[in-house]
C-alpha positions as CSV (number, residue, x, y, z in Angstrom):
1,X,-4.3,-5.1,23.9
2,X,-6.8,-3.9,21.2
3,X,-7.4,-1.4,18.7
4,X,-10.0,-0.4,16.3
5,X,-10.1,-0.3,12.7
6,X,-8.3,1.9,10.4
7,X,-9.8,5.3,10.4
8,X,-9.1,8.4,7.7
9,X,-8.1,11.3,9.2
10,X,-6.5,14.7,7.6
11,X,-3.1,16.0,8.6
12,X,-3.3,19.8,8.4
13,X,0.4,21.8,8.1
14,X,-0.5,25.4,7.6
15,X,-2.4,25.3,3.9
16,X,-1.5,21.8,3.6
17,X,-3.9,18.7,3.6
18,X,-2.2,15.5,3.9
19,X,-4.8,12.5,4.0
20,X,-3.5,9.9,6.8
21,X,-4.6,6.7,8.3
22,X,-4.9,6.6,11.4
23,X,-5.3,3.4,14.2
24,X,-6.4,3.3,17.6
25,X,-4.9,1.6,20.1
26,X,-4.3,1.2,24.1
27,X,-1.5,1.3,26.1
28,X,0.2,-1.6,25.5
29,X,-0.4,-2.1,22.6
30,X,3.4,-1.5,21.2
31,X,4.7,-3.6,24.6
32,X,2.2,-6.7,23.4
33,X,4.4,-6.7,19.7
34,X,7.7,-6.0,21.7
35,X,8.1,-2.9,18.9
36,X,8.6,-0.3,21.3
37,X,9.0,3.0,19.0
38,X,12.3,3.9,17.9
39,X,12.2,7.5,19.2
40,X,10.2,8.8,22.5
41,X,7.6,6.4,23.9
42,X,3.9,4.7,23.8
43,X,0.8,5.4,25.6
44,X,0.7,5.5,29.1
45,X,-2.6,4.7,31.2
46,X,-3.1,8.5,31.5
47,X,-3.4,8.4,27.7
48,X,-6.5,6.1,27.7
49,X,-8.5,8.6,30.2
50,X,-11.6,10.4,27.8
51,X,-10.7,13.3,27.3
52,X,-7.2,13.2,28.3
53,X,-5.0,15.8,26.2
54,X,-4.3,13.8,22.5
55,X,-1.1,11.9,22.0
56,X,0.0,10.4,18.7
57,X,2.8,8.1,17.4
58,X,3.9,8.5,13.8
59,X,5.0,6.1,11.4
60,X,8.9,5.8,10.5
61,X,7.5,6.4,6.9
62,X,5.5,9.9,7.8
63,X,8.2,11.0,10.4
64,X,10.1,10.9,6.9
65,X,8.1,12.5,4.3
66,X,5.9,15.2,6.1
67,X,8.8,16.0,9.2
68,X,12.4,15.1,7.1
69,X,13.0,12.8,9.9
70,X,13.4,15.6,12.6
71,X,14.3,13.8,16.2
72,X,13.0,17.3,17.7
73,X,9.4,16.3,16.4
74,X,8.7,15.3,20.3
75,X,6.8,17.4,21.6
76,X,5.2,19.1,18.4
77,X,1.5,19.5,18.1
78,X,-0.2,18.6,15.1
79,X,-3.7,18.8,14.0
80,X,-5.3,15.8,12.6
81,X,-8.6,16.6,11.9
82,X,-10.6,19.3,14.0
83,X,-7.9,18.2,17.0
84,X,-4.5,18.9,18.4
85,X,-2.3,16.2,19.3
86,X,1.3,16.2,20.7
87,X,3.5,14.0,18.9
88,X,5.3,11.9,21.7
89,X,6.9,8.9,19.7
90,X,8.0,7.9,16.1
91,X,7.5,3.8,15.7
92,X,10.4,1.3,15.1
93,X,10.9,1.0,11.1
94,X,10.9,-2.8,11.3
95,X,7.1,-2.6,12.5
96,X,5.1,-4.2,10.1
97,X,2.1,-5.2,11.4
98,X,0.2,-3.0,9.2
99,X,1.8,-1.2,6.2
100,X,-1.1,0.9,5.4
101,X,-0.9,2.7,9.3
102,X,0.8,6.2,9.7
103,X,0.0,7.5,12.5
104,X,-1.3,5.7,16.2
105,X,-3.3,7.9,18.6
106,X,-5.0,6.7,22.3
107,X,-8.5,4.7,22.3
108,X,-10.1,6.5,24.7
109,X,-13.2,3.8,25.9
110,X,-15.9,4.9,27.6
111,X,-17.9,2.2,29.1
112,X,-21.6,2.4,27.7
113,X,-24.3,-0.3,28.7
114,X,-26.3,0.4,25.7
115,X,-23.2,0.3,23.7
116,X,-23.8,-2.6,20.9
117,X,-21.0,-1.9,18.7
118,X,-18.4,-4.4,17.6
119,X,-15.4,-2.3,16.7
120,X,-12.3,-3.1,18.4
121,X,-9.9,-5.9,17.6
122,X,-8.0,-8.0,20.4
123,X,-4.4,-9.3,20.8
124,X,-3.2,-10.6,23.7
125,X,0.9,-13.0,23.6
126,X,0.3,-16.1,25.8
127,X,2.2,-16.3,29.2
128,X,4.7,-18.7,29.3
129,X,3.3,-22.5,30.4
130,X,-0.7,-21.0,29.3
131,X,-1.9,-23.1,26.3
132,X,-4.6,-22.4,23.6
133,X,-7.1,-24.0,25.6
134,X,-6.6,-22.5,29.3
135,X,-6.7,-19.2,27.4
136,X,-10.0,-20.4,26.0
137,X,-11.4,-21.1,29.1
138,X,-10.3,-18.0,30.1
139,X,-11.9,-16.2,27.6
140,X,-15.0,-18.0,28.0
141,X,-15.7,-16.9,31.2
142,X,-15.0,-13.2,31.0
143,X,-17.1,-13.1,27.9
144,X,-19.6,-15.1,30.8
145,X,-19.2,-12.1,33.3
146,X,-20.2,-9.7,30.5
147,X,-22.9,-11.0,29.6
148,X,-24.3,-11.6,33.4
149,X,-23.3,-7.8,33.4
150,X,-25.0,-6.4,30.4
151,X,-27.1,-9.5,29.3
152,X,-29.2,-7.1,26.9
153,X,-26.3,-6.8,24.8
154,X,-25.4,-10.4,24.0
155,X,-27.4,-12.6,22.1
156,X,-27.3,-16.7,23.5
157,X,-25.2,-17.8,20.6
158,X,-22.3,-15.4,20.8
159,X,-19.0,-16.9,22.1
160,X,-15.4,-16.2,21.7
161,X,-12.5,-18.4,20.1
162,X,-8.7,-18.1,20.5
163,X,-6.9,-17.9,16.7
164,X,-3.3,-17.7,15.9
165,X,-2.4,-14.1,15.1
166,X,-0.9,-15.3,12.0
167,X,-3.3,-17.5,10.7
168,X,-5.9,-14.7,11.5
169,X,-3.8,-12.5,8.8
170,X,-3.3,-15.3,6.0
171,X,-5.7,-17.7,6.4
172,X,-7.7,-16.5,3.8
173,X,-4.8,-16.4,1.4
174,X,-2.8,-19.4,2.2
175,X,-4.4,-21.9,-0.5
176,X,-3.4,-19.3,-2.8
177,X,0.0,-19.0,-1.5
178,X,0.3,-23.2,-1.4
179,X,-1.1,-23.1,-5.2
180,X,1.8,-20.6,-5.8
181,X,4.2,-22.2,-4.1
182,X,3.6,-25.3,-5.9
183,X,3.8,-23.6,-9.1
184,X,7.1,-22.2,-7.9
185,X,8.5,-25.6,-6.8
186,X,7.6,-27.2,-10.2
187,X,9.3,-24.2,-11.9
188,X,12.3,-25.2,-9.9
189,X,12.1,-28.8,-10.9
190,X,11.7,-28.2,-14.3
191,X,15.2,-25.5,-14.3
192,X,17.1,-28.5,-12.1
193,X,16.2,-31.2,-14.2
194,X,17.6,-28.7,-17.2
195,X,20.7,-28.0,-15.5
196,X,20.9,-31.6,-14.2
197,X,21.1,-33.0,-17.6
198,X,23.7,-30.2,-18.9
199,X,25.8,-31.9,-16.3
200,X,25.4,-35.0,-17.3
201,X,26.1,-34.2,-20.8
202,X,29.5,-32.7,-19.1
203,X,30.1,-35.7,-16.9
204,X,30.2,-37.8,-19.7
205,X,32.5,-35.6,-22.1
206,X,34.8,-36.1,-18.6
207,X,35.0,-39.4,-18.4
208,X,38.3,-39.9,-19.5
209,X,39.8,-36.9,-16.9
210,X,37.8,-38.7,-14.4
211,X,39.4,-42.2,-14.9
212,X,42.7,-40.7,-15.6
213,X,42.2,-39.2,-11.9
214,X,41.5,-42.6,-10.7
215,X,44.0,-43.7,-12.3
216,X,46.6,-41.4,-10.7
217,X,44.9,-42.8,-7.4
218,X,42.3,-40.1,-6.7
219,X,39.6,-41.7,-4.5
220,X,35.6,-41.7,-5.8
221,X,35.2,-39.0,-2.4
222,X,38.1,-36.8,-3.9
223,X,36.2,-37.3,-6.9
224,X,33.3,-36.0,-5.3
225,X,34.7,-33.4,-3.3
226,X,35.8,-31.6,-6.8
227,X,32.3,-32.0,-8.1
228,X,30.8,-30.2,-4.9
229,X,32.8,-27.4,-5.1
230,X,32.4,-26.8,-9.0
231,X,28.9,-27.3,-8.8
232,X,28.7,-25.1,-4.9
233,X,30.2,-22.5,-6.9
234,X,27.5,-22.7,-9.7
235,X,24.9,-22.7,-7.3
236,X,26.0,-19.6,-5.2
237,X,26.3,-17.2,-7.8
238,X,22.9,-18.6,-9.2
239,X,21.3,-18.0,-6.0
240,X,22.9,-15.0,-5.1
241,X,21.7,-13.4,-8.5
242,X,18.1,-14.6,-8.0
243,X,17.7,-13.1,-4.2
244,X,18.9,-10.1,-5.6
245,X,16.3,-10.3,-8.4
246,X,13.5,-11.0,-6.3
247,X,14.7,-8.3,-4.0
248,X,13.9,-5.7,-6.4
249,X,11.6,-7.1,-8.5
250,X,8.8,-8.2,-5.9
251,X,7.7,-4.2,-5.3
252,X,7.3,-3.8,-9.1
253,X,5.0,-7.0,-9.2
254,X,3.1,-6.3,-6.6
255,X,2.2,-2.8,-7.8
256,X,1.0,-4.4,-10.8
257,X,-0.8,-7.1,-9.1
258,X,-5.2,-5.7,-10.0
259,X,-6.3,-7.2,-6.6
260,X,-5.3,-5.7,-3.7
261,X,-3.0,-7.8,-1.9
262,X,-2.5,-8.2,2.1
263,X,-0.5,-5.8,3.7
264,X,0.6,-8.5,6.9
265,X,3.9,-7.9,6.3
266,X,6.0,-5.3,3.1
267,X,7.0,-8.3,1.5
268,X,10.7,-7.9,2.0
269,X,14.2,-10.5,2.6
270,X,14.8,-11.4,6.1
271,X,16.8,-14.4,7.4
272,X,14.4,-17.1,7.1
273,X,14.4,-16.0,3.5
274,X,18.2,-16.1,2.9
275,X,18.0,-19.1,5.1
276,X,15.6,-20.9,2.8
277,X,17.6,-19.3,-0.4
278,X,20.9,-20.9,1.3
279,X,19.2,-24.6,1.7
280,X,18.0,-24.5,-1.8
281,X,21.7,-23.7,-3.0
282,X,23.0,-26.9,-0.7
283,X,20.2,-28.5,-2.0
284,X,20.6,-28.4,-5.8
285,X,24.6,-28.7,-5.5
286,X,24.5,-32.0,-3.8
287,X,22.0,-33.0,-6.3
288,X,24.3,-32.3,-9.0
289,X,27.4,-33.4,-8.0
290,X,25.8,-37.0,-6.4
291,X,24.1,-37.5,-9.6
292,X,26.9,-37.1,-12.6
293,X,29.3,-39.2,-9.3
294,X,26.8,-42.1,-9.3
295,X,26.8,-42.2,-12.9
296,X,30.9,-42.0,-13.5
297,X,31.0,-44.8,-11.2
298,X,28.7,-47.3,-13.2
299,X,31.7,-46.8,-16.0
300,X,34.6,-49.0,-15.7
301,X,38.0,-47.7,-15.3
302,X,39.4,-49.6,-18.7
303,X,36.4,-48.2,-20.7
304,X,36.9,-44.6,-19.5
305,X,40.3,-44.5,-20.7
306,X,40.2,-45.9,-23.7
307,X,37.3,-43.6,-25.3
308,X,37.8,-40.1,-26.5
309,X,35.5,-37.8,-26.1
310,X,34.8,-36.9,-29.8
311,X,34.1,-40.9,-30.3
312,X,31.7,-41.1,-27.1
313,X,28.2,-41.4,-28.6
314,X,25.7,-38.5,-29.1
315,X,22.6,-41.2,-27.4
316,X,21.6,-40.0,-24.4
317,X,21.8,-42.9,-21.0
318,X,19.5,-43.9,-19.1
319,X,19.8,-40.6,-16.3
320,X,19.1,-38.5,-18.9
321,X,16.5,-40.2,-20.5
322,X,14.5,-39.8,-17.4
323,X,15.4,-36.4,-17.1
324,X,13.8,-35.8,-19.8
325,X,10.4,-37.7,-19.3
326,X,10.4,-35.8,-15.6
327,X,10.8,-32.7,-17.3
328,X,7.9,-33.3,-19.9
329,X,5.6,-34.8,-17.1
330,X,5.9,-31.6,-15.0
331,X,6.1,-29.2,-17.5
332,X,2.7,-30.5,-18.7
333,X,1.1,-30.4,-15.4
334,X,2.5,-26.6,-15.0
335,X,1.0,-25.6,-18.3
336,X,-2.2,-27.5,-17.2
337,X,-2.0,-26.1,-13.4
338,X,-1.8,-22.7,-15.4
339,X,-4.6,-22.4,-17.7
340,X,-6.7,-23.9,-15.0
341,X,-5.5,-20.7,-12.8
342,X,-5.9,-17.9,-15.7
343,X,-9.4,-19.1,-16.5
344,X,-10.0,-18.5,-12.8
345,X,-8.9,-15.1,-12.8
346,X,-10.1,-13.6,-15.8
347,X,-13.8,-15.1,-14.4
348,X,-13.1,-13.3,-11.2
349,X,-12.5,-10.1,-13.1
350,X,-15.4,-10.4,-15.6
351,X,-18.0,-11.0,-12.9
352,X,-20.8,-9.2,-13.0
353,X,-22.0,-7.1,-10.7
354,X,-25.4,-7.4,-11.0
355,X,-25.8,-3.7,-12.1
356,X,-24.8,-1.2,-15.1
357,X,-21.5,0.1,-13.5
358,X,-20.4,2.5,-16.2
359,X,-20.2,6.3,-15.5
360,X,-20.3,5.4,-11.8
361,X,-18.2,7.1,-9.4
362,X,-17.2,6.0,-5.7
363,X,-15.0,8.0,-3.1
364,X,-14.1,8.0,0.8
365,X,-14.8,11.0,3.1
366,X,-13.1,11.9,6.4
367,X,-15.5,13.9,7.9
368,X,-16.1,13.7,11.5
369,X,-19.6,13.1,12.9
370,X,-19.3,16.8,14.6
371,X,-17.8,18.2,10.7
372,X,-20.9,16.4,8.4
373,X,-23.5,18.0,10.9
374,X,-22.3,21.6,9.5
């Protein structure tokens, strides 16, 4: 499969001008992503003939806003541009490859020796059994029979390279989404060491239910078993509460965000998300139920009874004392981490440009070749 770049193009309805992006693609290009469209179909090899009657697939998002998403849109014609096309499919909502897209119309190619343009970008899912390097190889020698077919258009160095679709779409991001990350991990340390040592705190003041449980002959996993489903409890609705924040507060931060941001994928929940949300919980409740156990059980049973909680002492043990240096130790290296990445971004922003930009003015056009000759 490939496709060009993203080109503008208008969408006229009667008096109406509604400024589109448009990509090109072949015919199985929708087959190669196994997103099939939601309503009608894809192109068809009779699409990709020049000057074959125009086809287009719209987005699930246009099919909404600019046709109230009508099912009898098959069939329509539009006009995007200076042509007509007949709409003969509406794209699966969960498509995602490229938010920015809204409509998908045929690449017509028409083979050109003297053609030196490098416009069209290739995807292609490995058979089953066919590595990285057999596909390689394979690439290696059709780029080989192209150039023994048209050596005037390929210089000696040229050469192809397989890369993983998805690294191809955040490999240029990724250390900035590891940086994050970490950030984000030591943020969760930092609230677990908090809530870790709250526990503790409550643990202690519990001592004497605990032994008195002991006492009744509750074993140290019955013990446990209570602390895991207190602290399960805790952890779900903490969890719960933050998916749900992030949920609606990620499209709010990323319209604030001054860079523009990839558009891979609408950042939205799926289950690997819930999935990774759902370890985290198990995660943090084991931690704080083993921890406040392990430390009940350095207590003997004689001692536990006999103190009250109003006569235990306000001095913290040793747990919590290293709570508390673990938690100063990585909240420095945050605060560090974070400067260091501010002064980063405010010198991106203030670099210059080399030129007085003030007063200056930039815009797109989406004029055909044919409509800037008039």
């Amino acid at each position: 499969m490939c496709s060009s770049d993203l080109s503008h193009v208008n969408l006229l309805r009667g008096n109406q001008v509604v400024p589109l992006e448009a990509l090109r693609a072949t015919s199985d290009f929708f087959r190669v992503f196994e997103m099939e469209p939601r309503i009608g179909r894809g192109f068809s090899q009779a699409d990709m003939v020049p000057n074959a009657p125009g086809v287009a697939v719209l987005s699930d998002a246009i099919w909404r806003q600019q046709f109230d998403a009508d099912p009898g849109v098959l069939g329509r014609s539009i006009t995007l541009g200076n042509k007509p096309y007949t709409v003969i499919g509406v794209a699966n909502p969960a498509f995602r490859l490229d938010s920015r897209v809204d409509v998908w119309v045929p690449l017509q190619i028409v083979e050109a020796p003297t053609d030196q343009a490098n416009d069209y970008n290739f995807i292609a899912r490995l058979k089953p059994g066919v590595t990285r390097g057999q596909a390689q190889d394979d690439l290696k020698r059709g780029l080989l029979q192209l150039k023994n077919t048209y050596p005037a258009l390929w210089d000696r160095s040229e050469s192809v390279q397989v890369m993983d679709f998805h690294d191809s779409l955040v490999g240029a991001v990724r250390p900035a989404l590891e940086m994050l990350m970490g950030a984000v991990a030591l943020v969760l340390i930092i609230v677990a060491a908090n809530i870790l040592s709250l526990l503790l705190t409550r643990s202690i003041a519990r001592r004497r239910e605990m032994g008195l449980r002991a006492a009744l002959g509750a074993t140290a996993w019955r013990l446990l078993r209570q602390l895991l489903v207190e602290n399960a409890v805790l952890c779900i609705l903490g969890g719960i509460f933050g998916v749900v924040l992030a949920e609606f507060a990620t499209p709010m931060l990323m319209r604030l965000s001054p860079l523009p941001l990839p558009q891979f994928t609408s950042l939205h929940f799926g289950a690997s998300a819930w999935l990774f949300a759902a370890g985290l919980m198990l995660g943090c409740a084991l931690l704080f139920s083993l921890v406040p156990a392990l430390e009940s059980r350095s207590v003997q049973l004689n001692e536990s009874l006999r103190v009250n909680a109003t006569q235990i002492a306000a001095g913290r043990n040793l747990a919590q004392k290293s709570l508390v240096v673990g938690e100063v130790a990585v909240s420095l290296v945050l605060l560090i981490a974070s400067g260091l990445l501010l002064t980063s971004f405010w010198k991106l922003m203030h670099v210059s440009p080399g030129f007085d930009a003030a007063n200056d003015l930039t815009f797109k056009t989406s004029f055909t070749d044919e409509q800037a000759a008039t």
